[in-house]
C-alpha positions as CSV (number, residue, x, y, z in Angstrom):
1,X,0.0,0.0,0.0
2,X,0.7,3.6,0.1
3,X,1.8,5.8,2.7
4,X,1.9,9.4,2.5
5,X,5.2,10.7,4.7
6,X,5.1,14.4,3.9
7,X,3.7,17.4,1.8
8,X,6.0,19.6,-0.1
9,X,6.0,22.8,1.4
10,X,7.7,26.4,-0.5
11,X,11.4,26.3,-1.9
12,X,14.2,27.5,0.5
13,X,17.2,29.1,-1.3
14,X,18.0,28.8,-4.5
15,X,19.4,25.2,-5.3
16,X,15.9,23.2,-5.8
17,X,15.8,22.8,-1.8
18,X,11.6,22.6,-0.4
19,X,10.4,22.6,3.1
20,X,8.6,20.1,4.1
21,X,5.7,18.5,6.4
22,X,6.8,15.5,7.9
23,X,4.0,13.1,8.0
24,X,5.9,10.0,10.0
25,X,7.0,9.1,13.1
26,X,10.1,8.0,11.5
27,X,11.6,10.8,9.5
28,X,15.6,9.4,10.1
29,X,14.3,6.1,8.0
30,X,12.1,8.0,5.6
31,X,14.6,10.5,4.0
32,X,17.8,9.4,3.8
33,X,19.5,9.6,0.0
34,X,18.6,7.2,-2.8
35,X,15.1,7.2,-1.4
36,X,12.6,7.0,-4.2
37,X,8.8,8.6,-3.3
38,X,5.8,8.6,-5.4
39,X,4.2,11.5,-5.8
40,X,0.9,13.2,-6.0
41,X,0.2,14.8,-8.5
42,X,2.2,11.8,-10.6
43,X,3.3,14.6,-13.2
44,X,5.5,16.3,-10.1
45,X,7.6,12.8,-9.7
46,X,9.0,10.4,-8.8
47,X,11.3,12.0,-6.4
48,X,14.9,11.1,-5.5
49,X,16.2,12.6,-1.8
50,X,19.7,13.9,-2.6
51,X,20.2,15.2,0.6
52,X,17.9,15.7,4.1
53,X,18.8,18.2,6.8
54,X,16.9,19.9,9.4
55,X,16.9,23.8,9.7
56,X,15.6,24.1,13.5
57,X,12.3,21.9,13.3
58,X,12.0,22.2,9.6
59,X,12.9,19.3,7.5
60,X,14.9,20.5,4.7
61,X,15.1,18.3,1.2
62,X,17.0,18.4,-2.2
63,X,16.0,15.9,-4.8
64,X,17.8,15.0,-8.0
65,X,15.6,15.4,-10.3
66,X,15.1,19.3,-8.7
67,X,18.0,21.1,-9.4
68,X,16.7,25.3,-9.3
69,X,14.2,27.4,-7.4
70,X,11.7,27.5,-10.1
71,X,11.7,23.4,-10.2
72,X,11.2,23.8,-6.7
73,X,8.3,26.3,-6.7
74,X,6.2,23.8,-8.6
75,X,6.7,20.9,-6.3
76,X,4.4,23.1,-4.0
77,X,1.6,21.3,-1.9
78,X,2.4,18.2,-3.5
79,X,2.5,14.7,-1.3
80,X,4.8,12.1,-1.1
81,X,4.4,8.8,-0.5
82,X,6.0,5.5,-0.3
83,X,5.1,2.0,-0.7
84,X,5.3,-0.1,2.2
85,X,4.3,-3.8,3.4
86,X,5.4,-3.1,7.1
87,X,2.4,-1.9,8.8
88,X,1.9,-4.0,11.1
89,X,0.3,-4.0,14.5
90,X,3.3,-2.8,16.2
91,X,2.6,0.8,13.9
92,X,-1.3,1.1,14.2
93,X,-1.0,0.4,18.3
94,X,1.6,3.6,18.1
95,X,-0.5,6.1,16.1
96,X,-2.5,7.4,12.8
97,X,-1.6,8.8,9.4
98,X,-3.5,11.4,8.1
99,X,-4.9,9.7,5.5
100,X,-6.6,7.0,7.8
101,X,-7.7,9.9,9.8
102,X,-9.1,12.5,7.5
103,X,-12.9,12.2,6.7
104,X,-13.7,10.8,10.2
105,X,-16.8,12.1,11.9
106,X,-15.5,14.2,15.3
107,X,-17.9,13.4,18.0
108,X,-18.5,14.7,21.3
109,X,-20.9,12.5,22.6
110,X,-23.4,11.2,20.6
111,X,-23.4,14.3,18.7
112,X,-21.1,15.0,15.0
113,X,-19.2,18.3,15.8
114,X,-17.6,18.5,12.5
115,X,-15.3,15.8,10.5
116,X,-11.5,15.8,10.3
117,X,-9.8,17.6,7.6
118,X,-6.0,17.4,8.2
119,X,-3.7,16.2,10.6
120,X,-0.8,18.7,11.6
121,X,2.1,16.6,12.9
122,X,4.1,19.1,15.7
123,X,7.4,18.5,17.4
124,X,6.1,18.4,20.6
125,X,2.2,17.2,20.1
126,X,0.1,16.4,17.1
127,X,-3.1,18.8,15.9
128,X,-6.2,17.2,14.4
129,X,-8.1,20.0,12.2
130,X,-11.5,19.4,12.4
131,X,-13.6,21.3,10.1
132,X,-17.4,22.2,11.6
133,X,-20.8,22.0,10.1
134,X,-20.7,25.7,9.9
135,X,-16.9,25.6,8.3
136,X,-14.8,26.9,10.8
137,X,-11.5,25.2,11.3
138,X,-10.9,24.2,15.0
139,X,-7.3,23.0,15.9
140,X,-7.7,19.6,18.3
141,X,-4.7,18.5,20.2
142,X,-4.2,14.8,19.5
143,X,-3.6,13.2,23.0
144,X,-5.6,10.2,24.5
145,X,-6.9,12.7,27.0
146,X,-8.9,14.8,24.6
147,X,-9.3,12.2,22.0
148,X,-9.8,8.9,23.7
149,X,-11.5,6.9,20.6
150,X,-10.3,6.8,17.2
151,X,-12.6,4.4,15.4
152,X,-11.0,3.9,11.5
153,X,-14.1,1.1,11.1
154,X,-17.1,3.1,12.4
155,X,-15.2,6.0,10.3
156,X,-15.7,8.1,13.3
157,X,-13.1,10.0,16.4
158,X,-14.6,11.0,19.8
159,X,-13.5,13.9,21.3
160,X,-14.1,15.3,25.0
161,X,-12.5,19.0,24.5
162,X,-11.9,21.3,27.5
163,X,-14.7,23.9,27.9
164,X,-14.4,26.8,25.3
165,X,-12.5,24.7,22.7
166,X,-14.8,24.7,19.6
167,X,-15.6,28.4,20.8
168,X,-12.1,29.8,20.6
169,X,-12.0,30.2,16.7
170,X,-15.3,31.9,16.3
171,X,-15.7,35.7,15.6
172,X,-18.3,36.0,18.5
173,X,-15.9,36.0,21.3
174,X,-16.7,38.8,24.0
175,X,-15.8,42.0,23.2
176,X,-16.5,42.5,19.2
177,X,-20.3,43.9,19.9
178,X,-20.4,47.6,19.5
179,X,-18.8,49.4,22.4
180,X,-21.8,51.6,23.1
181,X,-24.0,48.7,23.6
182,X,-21.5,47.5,26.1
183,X,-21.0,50.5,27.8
184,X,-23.5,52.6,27.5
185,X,-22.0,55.3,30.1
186,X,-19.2,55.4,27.8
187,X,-19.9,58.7,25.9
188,X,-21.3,60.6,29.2
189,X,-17.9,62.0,30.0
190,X,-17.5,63.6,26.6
191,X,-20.5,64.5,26.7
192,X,-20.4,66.7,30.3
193,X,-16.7,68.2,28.9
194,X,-19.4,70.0,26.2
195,X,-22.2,71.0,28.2
């Protein structure tokens, strides 16, 4: 099968080098020279690493069939994958890929709260987007505490998020109504300087 181990992200200097987002537990195995990814869109590859190196948390790649900046401009967005036999049940008891993940229902409770749209893999915890019904983007963090139940079969995830969570990306937080309406002894001062 398939497995998707990073996107391409924009070209960094000027020899064909890309950012990328690593999408595996495993980057020191994934990336080393001579491997060969397929890629999506297919007319963007294959892909040879040439050479891997991190810049700070950003993963750094050159590819030999990428050799200038403008090569490397139209690699943008595009996935890599490779093709691997070894999931086994070792890997699933350790984690999710994004493409197992994205499509799932996000429940809290019995109720859908939105479905899963990407998964954002961080140096120090994973994010789950989940997109709502309305289509705001809310950023999950990935930890048994807040997502206890990842069901691939039932195509569903269930969530218990802290109070607040699924408010915190909304435009209606406190503060945005007019500030007359929230005040309304605001303008009194003014209006005793002019009397």
């Amino acid at each position: 099968m398939q497995l998707q181990v990073a996107r391409i992200g924009k070209p960094h200097g000027i020899r064909g080098e890309v950012t990328v987002q690593v999408l595996t537990d495993a980057p020191g195995d994934r990336f080393v020279p001579g491997t060969k990814f397929i890629v999506e869109p297919a007319s963007a590859g294959p892909l040879t690493v040439f050479s891997a190196r991190w810049n700070k948390d950003i993963l750094l790649l050159a590819f030999d069939e990428i050799e200038t900046r403008n090569d490397a401009e139209g690699l943008r967005g595009a996935k890599l994958f490779i093709e691997t036999e070894e999931i086994g049940a070792d890997e699933d008891d350790e984690g999710w890929y994004e493409h197992e993940l994205v499509g799932l229902e996000v429940r809290v409770g019995s109720s859908v709260v939105g479905k899963v749209s990407a998964l954002h893999t961080m140096p120090v915890q994973d994010l789950l987007v989940v997109t709502t019904a309305e289509g705001a983007e809310v950023l999950i963090p990935f930890v048994e505490q807040i997502v206890p139940e990842v069901n691939v079969g039932e195509k569903y995830v269930l969530v218990t998020p802290p109070p607040g969570l699924f408010e915190v990306n909304t435009d209606e937080a406190p503060g945005q109504q007019d500030p007359e309406q929230q005040d309304p002894e605001a303008r009194k001062p003014e209006e005793q300087g002019n009397a």
